[in-house]
C-alpha positions in Angstrom: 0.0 0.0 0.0 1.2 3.7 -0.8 0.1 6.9 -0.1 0.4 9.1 -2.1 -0.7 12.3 -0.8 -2.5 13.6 2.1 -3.9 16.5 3.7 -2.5 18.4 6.4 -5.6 18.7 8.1 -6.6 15.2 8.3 -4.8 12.0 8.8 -4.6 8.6 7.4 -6.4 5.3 9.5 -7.2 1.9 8.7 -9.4 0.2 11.1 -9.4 -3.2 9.7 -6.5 -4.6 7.3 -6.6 -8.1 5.9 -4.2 -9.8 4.1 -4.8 -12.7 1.2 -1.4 -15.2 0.9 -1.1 -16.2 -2.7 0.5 -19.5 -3.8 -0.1 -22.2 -6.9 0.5 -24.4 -4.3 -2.0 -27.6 -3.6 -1.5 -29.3 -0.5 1.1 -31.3 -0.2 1.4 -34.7 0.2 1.6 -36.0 3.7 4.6 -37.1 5.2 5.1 -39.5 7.8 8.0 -38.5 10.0 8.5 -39.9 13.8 11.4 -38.1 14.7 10.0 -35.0 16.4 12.4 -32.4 15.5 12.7 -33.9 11.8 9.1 -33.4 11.4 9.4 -29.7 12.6 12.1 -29.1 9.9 10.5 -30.7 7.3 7.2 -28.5 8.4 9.2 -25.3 7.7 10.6 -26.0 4.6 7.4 -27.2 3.2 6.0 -24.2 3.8 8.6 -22.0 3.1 8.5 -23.4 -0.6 4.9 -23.2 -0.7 5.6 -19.5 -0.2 7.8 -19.4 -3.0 5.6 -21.2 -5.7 3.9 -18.0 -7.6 4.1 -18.1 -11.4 7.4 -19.7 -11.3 9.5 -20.8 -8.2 10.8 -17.7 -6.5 13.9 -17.4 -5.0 12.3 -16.2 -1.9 9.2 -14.6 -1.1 10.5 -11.5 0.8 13.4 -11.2 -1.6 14.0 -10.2 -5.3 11.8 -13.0 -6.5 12.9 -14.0 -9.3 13.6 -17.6 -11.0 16.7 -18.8 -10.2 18.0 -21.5 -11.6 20.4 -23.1 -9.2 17.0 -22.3 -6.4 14.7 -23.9 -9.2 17.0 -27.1 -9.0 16.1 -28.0 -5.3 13.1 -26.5 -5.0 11.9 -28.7 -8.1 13.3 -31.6 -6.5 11.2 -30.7 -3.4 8.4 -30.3 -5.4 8.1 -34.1 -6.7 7.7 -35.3 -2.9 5.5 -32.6 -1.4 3.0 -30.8 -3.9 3.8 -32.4 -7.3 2.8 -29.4 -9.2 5.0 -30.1 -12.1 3.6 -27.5 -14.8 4.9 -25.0 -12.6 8.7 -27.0 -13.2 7.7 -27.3 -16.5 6.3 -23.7 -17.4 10.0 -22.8 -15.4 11.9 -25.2 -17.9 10.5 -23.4 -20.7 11.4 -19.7 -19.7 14.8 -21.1 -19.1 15.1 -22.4 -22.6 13.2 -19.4 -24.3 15.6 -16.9 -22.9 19.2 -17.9 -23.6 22.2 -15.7 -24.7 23.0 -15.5 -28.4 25.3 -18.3 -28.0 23.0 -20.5 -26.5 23.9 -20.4 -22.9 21.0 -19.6 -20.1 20.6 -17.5 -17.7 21.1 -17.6 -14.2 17.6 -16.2 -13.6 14.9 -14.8 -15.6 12.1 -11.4 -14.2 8.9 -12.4 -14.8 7.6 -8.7 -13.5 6.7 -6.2 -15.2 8.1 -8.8 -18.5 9.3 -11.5 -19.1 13.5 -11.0 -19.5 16.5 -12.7 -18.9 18.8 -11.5 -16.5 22.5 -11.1 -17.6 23.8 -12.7 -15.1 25.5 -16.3 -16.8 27.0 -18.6 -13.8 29.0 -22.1 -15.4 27.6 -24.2 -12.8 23.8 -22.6 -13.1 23.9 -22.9 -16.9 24.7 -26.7 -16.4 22.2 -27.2 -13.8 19.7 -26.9 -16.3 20.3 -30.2 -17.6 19.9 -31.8 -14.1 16.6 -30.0 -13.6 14.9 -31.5 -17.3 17.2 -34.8 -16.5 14.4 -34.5 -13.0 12.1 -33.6 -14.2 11.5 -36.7 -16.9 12.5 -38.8 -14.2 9.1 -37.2 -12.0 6.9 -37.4 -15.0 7.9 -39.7 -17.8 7.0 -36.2 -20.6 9.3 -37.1 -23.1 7.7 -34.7 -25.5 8.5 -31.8 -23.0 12.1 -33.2 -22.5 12.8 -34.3 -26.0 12.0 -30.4 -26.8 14.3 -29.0 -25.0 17.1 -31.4 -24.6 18.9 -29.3 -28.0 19.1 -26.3 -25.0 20.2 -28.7 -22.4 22.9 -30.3 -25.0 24.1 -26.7 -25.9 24.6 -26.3 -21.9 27.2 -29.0 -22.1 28.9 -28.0 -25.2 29.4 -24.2 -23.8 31.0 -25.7 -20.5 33.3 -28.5 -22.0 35.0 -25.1 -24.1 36.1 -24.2 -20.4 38.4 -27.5 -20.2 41.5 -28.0 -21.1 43.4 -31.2 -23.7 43.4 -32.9 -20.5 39.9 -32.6 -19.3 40.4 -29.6 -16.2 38.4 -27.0 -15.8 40.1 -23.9 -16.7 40.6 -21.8 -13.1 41.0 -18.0 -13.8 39.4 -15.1 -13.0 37.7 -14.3 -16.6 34.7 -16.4 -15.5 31.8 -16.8 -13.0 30.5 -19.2 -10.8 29.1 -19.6 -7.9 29.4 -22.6 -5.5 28.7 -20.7 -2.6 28.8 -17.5 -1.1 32.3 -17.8 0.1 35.0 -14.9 -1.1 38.2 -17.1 -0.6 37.1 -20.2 -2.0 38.5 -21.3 -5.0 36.0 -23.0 -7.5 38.0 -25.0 -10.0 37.2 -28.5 -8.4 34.0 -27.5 -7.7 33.0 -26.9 -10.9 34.9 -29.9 -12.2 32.6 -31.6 -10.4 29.8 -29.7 -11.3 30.0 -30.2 -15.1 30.7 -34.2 -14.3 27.6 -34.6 -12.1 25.7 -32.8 -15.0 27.7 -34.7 -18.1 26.3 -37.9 -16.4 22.8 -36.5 -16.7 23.0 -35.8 -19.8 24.7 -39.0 -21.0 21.6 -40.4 -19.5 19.4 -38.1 -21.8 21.3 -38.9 -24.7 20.5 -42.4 -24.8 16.8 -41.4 -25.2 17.1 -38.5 -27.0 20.1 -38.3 -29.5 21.9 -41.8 -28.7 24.8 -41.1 -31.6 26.0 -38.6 -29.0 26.5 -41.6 -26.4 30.1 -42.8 -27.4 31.3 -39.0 -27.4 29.3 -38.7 -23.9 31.0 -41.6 -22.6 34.7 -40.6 -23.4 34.5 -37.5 -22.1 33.2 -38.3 -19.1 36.0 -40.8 -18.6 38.5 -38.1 -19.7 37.2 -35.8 -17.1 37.2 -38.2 -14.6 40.4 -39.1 -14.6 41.5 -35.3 -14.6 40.5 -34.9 -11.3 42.0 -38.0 -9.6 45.1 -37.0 -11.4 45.6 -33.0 -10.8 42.5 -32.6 -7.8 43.4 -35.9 -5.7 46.1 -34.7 -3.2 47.5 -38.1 -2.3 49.6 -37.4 0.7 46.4 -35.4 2.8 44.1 -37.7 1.2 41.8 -34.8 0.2 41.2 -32.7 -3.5 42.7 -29.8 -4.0 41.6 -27.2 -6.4 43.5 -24.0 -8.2 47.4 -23.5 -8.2 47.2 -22.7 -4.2 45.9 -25.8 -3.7 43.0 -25.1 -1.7 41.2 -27.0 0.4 37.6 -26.5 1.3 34.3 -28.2 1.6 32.8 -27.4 -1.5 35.7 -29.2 -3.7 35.1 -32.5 -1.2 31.1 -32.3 -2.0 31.1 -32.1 -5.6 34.0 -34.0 -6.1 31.9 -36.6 -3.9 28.9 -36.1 -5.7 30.1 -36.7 -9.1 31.8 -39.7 -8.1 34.9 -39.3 -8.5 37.0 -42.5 -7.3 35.8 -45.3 -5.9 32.7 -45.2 -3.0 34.9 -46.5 -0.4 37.4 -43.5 -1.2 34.3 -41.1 -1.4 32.9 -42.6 1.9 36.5 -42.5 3.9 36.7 -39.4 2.7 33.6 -37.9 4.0 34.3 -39.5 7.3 37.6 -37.6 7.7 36.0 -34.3 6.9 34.2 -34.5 10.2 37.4 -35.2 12.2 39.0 -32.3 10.2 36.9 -29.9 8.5 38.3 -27.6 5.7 39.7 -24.3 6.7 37.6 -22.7 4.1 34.2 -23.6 5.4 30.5 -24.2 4.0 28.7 -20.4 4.0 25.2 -21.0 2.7 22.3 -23.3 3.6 22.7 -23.9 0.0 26.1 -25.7 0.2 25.2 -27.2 3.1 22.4 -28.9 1.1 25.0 -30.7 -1.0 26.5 -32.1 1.9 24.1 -33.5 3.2 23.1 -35.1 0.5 26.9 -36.1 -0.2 26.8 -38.1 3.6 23.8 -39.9 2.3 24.9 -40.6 -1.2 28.2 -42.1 0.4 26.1 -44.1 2.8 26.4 -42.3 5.9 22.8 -41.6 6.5 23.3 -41.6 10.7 25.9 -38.3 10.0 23.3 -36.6 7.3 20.6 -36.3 9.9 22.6 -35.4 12.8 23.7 -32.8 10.3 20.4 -32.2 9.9 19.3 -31.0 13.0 22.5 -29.7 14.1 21.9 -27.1 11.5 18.2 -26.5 10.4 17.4 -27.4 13.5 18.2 -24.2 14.9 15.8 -22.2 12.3 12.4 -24.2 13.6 11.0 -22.4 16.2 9.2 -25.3 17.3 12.4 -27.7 17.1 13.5 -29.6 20.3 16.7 -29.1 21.5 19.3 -31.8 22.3 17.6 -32.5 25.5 14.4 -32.7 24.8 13.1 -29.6 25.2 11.8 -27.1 22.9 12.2 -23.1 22.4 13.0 -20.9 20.0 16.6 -19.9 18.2 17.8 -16.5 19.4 21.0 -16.6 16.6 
């Protein structure tokens, strides 16, 4: 509401105010949890993205609120388990895809207020994230038609980020390009994003062989190629850790994606996660979003009794009606 002028003589009061929320949500499927303080978690985050499901998945809804893609990512994922509205993920998917640069590469978010317009901001690891979201959102739905559509602008996502690698199959590291990771100003991103564009390469080699299965050999070489580059330049032997730029850094984001894109064998992966909670990285997770990824590193490693401690140690302190270690329950102060 905004006033926009008003007498002198008089002043302005509103004796009753009522407020409509607005959401394409449904309701959302029920969940059965038993753990108490899980089931507060889960309670806020369900509605939180309730909250954020208008015409598109917002980023947030006291925030810019905008599509993002690397937000649209998780919150799809989200979606498929709690409200299943998947014409919102698709309609999403298809302002992606409709808004690209001249060279093919999307955005990392899109306005949808006053118009419709691309953003120009281009992130590597957003760009590539498109492919897991369509890779998603087929598995969800079985729409090939939707997905055979616009696998030409999740192909092109691939292309753009394999010109970042070098004849050996690295990511490039330099400061010429963007991407984000996390909110973190001394982390450096190179293994990161090597893992990045191999979580997404296996998505799309997995699209391929429904969609354009003469790309499948190429697919599968590179893959290998980049594979290898990481256990050969990333993989510090001696600290038993990766490593990413020429300082080699290391930090909790090059672990995760490293982790998540499979990189060595899943005894290595799972030893290696177990380390990191003996002896964290000196250049720590920032965002909740990171810390998303490594949860779901512990759990894809097999370490599901860590992932939920993680859990609650963490979100735990954002439900207000969460119990604390001993039982009780109150609300965070920090």
């Amino acid at each position: 509401m905004e006033v926009k002028a008003l007498s002198r003589k008089f002043r302005l009061q509103f004796d009753e105010i009522a407020l409509e929320t607005v959401t394409s949500a449904g309701s959302p499927h029920p969940a059965v949890i038993a753990d108490p303080q899980l089931k507060a978690i889960d309670d806020v985050a369900v509605r939180t993205l309730k909250n954020c499901m208008q015409e598109v998945f917002e980023d947030g809804p006291k925030r810019d609120r905008r599509l993002w893609l690397g937000d649209l990512r998780l919150q799809a994922q989200v979606n498929d388990v709690t409200f299943g509205h998947h014409d919102l993920v698709r309609r999403c998917l298809y302002l992606f895809a409709a808004h690209t640069r001249e060279d093919g590469m999307v955005s990392a978010n899109v306005f949808v207020q006053p118009e419709v317009r691309a953003d120009d901001t281009f992130l590597f690891d957003y760009s590539l994230f498109f492919v897991d979201v369509l890779y998603n959102y087929l598995q969800s739905t079985g729409d090939t038609e939707t997905v055979g559509e616009l696998w030409p602008t999740a192909r092109r996502q691939i292309e753009l980020a394999l010109t970042r690698c070098d004849s050996q199959g690295l990511v490039r590291d330099s400061d010429d390009w963007w991407v984000f990771i996390d909110w973190q100003a001394e982390l450096n991103k190179q293994a990161s994003a090597q893992g990045v564009l191999i979580y997404c390469l296996q998505r799309a080699l997995w699209l391929a062989q429904r969609f354009e299965p003469q790309r499948v050999p190429d697919y599968t070489a590179t893959l290998w190629q980049l594979k290898e580059a990481a256990l050969h330049h990333l993989w510090d032997n001696e600290r038993q850790v990766f490593i990413s730029g020429a300082v080699r850094q290391v930090s909790w984001a090059s672990q995760i994606w490293l982790v998540l894109a499979e990189v060595g064998t899943a005894g290595q992966r799972q030893g290696l996660m177990r380390r990191l909670q003996q002896q964290p990285p000196a250049i720590a997770m920032n965002t909740p979003y990171l810390r998303h990824h490594h949860i779901v590193a512990l759990l894809q490693s097999g370490l599901r009794e860590e992932a939920v401690a993680e859990i609650k140690a963490y979100w735990g302190r954002w439900s207000p009606t969460a119990p604390t270690p001993s039982g009780k329950f109150s609300t965070p102060t920090s």
